[in-house]
N, C-alpha and C positions, 0 to 999 in steps of 0.2 A: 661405533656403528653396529646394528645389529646382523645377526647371522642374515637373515630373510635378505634385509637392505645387500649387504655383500654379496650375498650369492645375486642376484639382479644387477649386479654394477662390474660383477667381474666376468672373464671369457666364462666357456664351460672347460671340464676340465680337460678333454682333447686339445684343446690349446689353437684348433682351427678355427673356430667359430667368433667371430666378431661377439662384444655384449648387446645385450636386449637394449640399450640405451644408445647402441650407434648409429647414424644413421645410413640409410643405404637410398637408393634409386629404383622407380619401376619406368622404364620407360624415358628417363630422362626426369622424370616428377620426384624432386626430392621430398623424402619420407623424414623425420627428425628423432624415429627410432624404430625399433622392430617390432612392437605391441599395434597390432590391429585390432579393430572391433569389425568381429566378421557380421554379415549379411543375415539379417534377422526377421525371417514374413512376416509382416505383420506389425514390426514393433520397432524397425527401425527405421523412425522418420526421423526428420533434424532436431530434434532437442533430444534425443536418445544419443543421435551422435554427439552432438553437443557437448554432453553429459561425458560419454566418452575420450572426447577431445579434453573437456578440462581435469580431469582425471589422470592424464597421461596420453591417453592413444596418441602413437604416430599420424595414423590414418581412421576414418570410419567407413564402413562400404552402406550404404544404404539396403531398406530391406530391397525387397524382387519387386518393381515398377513394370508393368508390360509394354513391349514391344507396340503391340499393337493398339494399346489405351494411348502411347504418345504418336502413335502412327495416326490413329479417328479422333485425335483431339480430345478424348472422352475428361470431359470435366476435372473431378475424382484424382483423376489418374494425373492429367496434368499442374492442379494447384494445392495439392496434400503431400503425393507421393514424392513427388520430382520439386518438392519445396525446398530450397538449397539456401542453409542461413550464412550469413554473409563472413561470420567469422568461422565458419569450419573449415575453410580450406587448410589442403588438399582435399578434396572428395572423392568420393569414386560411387558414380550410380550403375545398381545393377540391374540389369533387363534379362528378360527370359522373355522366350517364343521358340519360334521356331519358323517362320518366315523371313527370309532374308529380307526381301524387299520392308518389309517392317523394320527388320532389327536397324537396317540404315538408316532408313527415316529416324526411328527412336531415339538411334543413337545421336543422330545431327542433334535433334530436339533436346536431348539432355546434355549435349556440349552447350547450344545455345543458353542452356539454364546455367550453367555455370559449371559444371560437371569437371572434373580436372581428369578421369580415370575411366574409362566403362570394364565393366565387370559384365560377364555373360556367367547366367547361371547354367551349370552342364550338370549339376548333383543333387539338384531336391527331390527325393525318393515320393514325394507323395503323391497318391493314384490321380487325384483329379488334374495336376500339371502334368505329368508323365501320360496320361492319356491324351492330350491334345497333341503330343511329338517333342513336348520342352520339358526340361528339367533333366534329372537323369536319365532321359528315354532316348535322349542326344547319343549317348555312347551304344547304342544299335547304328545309328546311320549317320557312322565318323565322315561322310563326305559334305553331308548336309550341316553339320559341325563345323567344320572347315571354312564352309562358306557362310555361315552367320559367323564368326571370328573376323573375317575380310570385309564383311557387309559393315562388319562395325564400326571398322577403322575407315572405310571408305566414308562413310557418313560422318563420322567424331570430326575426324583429323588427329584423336585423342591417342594415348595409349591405350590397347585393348586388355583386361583380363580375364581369365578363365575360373571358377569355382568349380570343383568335379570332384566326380565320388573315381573311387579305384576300380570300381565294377557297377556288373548290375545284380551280379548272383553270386554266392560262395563258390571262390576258386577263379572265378572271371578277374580279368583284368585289362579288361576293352580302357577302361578309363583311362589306365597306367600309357598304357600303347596310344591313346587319344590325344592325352596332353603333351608326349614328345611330337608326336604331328603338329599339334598345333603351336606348337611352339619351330621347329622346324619350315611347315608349308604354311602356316599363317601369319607367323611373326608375332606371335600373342607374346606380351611382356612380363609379364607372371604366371605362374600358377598357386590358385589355393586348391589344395590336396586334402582331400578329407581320405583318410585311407582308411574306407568300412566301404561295404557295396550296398550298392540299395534298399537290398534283402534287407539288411539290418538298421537301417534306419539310423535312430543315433542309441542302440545296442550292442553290447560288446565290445571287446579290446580293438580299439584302434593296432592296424599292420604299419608303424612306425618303420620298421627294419624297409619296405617296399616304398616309403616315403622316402627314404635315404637313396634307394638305389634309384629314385626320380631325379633328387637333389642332386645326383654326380652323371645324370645323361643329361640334364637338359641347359643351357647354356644361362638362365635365366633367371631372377630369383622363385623357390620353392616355398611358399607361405602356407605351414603347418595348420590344419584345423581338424578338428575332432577327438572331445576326450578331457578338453583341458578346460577340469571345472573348476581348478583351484590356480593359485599362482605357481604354487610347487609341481602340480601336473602340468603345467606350461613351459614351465623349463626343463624337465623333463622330459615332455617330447619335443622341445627345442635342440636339446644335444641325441636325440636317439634318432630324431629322422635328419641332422646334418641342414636343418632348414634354415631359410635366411631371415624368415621372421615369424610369428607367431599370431594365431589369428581366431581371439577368443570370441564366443558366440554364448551359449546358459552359461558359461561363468561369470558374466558380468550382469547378468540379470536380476537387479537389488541390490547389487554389489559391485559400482565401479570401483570401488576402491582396490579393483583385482588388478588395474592397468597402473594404480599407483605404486602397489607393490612391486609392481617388475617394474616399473622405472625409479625404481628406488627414493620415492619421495613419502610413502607412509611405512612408518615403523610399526605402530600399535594399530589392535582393529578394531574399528568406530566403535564411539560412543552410541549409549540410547537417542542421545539428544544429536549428535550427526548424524544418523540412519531417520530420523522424524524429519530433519532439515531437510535431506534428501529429497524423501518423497513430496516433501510438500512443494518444492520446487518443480518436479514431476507433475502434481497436481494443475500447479501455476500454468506450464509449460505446455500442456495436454491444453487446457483447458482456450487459452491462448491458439491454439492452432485449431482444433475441435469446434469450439463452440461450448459453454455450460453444457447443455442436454445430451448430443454427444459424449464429450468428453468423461461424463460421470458415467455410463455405459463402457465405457471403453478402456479405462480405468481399475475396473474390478481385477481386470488380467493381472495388472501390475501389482496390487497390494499384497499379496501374500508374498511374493518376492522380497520385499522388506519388512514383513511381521516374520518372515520364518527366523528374522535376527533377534528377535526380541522375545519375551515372555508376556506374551496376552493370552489372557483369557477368550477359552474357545468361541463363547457367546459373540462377546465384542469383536473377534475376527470375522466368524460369519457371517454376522451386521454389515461391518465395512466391505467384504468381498462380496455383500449378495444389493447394497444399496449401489443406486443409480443418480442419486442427488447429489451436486458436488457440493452443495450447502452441508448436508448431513455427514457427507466422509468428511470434511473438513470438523466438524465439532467432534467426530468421534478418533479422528487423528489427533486432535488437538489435545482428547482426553485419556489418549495413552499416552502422549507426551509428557504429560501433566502425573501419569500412575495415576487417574484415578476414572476411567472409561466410565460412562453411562450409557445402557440399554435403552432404550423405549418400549 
């Protein structure tokens, strides 16, 4: 067995810590290991989890679905975002707002879809969600926090869980003081712990060491995120912040193969010809839920994620990441697969 595989199947080396491959509980919802694929705007809808799941993931958290797009019924919001495919369970969909009366409704609405977990976003630092009251803008007004937590379970009947940043500014730790509340006066069943504060976005070294001192006040599991763009960075800050699971976000992006390696199921790292396999199932998959015209639009994001594994030529890259046709990426995926790309 190789070293990588080993280290992934054994404790860490404090000897406290359960392996990445045990399972544990949120809420009573059994997990079948400790590798999560953390919540991703924009980009995680059900064949990204999917993808995750068959990789390895324990769990996948869906990207941020609005509170209030499942509260007005808004089209969009109801038959893409909150799309739940039938083999990913366990799920967990996450909602952001900031009105409670929403988040209940919402939350009803994605139990009714299938939801196994709700997830409330308390940590996406960026201005346009954080200016309407949601996202990391929650840990100003820890009361109105509390009660979207409660709103949620009241409406689910679900486990609730929390995503949160440690702060809002350097040296703040409203977050830290947040999620013991919330865990405490709401009953919230996890936490995912991003320990960086707003300010910083996803900049700079993760406060790991203040992840830890979460993990030993809060009664509940502590699921690690921020930082861990490799498999080796993920166990790493699996033994440094004393977490009970780990909760990858851009390292899996092109790269499931991140969740096989902590579950000790891939040794070697993909071929040419599996990283082409990949995407094109991604194409398949996109395209499938999308719609063709859509999909080729939507798609562009995704490509470089999987050419950054390969050696192509610059041309050929900026063809496939600047086309909109899913006819034309397919002949020009087809023709690095092949090693032999053609330009128009």
């Amino acid at each position: 067995m190789s070293e990588t595989v080993a280290e992934a199947l054994a404790t860490t080396s404090s000897g406290s810590q359960p392996a990445l491959t045990e399972p544990f509980e949120i809420g009573g919802v059994e997990i079948s290991n400790r590798v999560l694929l953390a919540p991703l705007a924009s980009i995680g809808n059900w064949f990204v989890r999917m993808q995750a799941r068959r990789y390895g993931a324990g769990l996948a958290v869906s990207e941020m679905v609005s509170s209030f797009g499942l509260h007005y019924g808004n089209e969009k919001t109801m038959k893409e975002l909150l799309r739940i495919h039938p083999d990913e369970h366990p799920v967990s969909i996450q909602l952001f707002g900031q009105s409670p009366e929403a988040m209940e409704s919402g939350a009803r609405i994605a139990a009714e879809a299938g939801a196994d977990l709700i997830d409330i976003n308390m940590g996406c630092p960026v201005p346009k969600v954080r200016k309407t009251g949601a996202g990391a803008e929650l840990l100003s007004d820890p009361e109105l926090a509390l009660e979207l937590a409660r709103a949620a379970g009241r409406g689910s009947g679900l486990p609730v869980t929390v995503k949160i940043r440690s702060g809002l500014m350097p040296g703040d730790r409203s977050g830290f003081d947040l999620a013991v509340r919330l865990v405490e006066e709401a009953g919230v069943a996890a936490i995912g712990f991003h320990p960086r504060v707003a300010k910083q976005g996803h900049k700079g070294q993760p406060d790991y060491a203040m992840a830890r001192e979460l993990s030993e006040t809060i009664e509940v599991p502590m699921i690690i995120s921020g930082g861990l763009s490799s498999a080796e960075a993920a166990r790493r800050a699996y033994e440094e912040s004393n977490a009970d699971a780990v909760m990858i976000a851009r390292g899996s992006l092109g790269y499931p193969w991140v969740f096989a390696e902590l579950t000790g199921q891939e040794v070697e790292p993909p071929t040419r010809e599996s990283v082409m396999d990949e995407l094109a199932w991604v194409m398949d998959r996109a395209e499938e839920h999308l719609g063709e015209v859509r999909a080729g639009r939507y798609l562009r994001k995704f490509y470089p994620w999987y050419l950054d594994q390969l050696d192509v030529p610059k041309g050929v890259r900026n063809e496939l990441c600047q086309t909109a046709g899913l006819d034309r990426a397919r002949e020009i995926v087809a023709g690095i697969r092949n090693g032999e790309p053609v330009i128009l």
